[in-house]
C-alpha positions in Angstrom: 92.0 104.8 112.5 93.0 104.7 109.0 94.2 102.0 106.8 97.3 101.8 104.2 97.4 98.4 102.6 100.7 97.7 101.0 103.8 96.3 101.9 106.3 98.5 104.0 108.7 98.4 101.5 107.2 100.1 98.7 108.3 103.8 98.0 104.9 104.5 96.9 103.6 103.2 100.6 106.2 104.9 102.2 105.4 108.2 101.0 102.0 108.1 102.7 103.8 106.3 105.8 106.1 109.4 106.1 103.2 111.6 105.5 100.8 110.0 108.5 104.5 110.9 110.7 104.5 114.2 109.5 101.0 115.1 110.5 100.9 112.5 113.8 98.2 110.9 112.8 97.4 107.1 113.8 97.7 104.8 111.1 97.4 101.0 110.6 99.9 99.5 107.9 98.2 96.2 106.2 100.1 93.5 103.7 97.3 93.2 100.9 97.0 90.6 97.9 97.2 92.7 95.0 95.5 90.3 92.9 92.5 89.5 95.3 88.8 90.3 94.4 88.5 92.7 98.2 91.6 94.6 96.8 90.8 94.8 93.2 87.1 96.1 94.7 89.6 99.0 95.9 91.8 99.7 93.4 91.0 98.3 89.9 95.0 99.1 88.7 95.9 96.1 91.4 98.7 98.4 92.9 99.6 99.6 96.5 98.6 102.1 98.4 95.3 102.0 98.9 94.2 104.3 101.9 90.7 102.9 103.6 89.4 106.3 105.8 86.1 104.6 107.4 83.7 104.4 104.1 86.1 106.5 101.9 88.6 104.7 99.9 91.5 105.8 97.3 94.6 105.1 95.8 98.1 106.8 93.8 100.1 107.8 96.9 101.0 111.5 95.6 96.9 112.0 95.6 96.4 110.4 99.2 99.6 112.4 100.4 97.3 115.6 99.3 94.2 114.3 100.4 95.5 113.5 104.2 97.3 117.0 104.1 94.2 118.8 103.9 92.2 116.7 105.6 94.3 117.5 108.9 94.6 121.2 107.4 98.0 121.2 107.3 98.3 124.3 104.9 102.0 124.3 106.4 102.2 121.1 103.9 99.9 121.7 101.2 99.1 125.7 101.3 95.5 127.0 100.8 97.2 129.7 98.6 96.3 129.0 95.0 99.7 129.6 93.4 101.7 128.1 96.5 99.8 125.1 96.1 100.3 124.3 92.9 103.6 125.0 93.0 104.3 122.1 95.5 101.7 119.6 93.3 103.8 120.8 90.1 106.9 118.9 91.5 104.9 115.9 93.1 103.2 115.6 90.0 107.1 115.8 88.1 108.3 112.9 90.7 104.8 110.7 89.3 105.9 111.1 85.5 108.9 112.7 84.5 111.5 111.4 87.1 109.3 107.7 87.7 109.4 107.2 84.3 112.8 108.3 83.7 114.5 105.6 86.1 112.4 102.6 85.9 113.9 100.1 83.2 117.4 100.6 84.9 116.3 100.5 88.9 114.2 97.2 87.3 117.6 95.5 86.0 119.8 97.0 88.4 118.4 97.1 92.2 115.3 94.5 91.6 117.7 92.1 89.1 114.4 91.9 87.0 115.4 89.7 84.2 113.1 91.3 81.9 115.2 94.5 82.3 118.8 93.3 82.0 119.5 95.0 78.0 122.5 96.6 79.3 121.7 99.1 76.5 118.6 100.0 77.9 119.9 100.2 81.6 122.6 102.8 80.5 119.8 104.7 78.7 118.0 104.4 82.0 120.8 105.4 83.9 121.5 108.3 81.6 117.5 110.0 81.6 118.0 109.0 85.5 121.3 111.3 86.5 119.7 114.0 84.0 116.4 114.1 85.7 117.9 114.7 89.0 120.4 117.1 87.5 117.0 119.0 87.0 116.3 118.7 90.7 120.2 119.6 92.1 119.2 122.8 90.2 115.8 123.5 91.7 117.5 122.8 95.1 120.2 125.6 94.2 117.7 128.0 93.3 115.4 127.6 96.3 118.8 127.1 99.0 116.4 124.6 100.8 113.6 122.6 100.1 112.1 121.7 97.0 109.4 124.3 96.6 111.3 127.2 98.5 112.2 127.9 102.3 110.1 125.2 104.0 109.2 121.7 104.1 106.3 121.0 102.4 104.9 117.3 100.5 106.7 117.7 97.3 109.8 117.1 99.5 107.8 113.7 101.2 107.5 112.7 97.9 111.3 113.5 96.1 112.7 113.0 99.2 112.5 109.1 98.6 113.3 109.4 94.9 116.7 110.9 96.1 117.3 108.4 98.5 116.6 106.0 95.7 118.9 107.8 93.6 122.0 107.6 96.0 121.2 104.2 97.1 120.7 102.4 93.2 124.5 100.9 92.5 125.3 102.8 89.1 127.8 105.7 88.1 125.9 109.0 89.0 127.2 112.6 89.0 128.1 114.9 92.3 125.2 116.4 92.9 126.1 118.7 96.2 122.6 120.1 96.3 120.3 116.6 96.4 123.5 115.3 99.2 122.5 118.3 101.4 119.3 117.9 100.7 118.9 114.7 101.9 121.1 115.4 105.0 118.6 117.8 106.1 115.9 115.2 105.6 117.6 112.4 107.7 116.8 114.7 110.7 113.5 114.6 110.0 111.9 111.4 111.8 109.3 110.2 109.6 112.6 109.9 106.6 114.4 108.5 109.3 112.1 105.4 109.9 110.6 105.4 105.6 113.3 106.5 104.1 116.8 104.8 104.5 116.1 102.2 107.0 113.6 101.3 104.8 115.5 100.7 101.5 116.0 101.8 98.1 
């Protein structure tokens, strides 16, 4: 059985939680001390996930997401195709940088009350690159009439999924988006969102 170690609450942990739903695999969820030596040993940057796979271990949770998806050869997730493939790691890749980056200061003041991040002029600068980041994905969502990558479900929508629900749940102004709301209404059908997503925070 594999291993995650990281708390439940983490978005990062969750996207690999939802994942393991998705393709029904068995999985054992483990609290880990970031700072210990055994952890460390696993993943030198001292974050969570780490995945343990028998001998093999790894961490960032968009590459384990990948790695699990084509270790059960769930093409149906993560194609075989070339261009399909790297159309769906194009977006994960996106939610990593571009969007993680683009909402940190102000979900660090404003959901975790962080009082390093409390400049209320960098929160609304936060807020701002936040709304226009998923303005970007609202239009994707238009264009494709369904999931993130086109017709069907595939990881890039494991991954943005949560950084909608993050989105809608953080308590700032935000625009109407109609195509991220229906978005994530078709998700909340899907069980692994239902138990990782919502239910398990912002």
């Amino acid at each position: 059985m594999i291993r995650i170690l990281g708390r439940a609450t983490s978005i990062n942990v969750r996207k690999v939680l939802w994942t393991c739903v998705e393709l029904g695999l068995p999985f054992q969820r483990e609290d880990a001390d970031l700072q210990s030596p055994a952890f460390r040993a696993l993943n030198p940057n001292a974050m969570m996930p780490v995945l343990v796979d028998g001998d093999f271990s790894m961490w960032e949770s968009n590459a384990i997401c990948r790695y699990l998806a084509r270790r059960e050869r769930r093409t149906d997730l993560l194609p075989a195709q070339p261009q399909a493939a790297a159309r769906i790691e194009q977006w994960m890749d996106w939610q990593a940088t571009e969007l993680n980056n683009s909402w940190r200061y102000a979900f660090m003041g404003l959901v975790r009350r962080s009082p390093a991040h409390q400049d209320a002029t960098q929160i609304a600068a936060g807020v701002a690159q936040w709304n226009r980041h998923m303005a970007m994905l609202d239009a994707q969502l238009q264009h494709t009439g369904a999931y993130v990558s086109g017709q069907d479900f595939t990881l890039a929508d494991v991954v943005l999924g949560l950084s909608a629900h993050r989105w809608q749940a953080a308590p700032m102004e935000r625009p109407d988006l109609p195509a991220v709301q229906a978005y994530l209404q078709t998700l909340a059908r899907r069980p692994g969102f239902a138990v990782h997503g919502p239910a398990a925070g912002p």
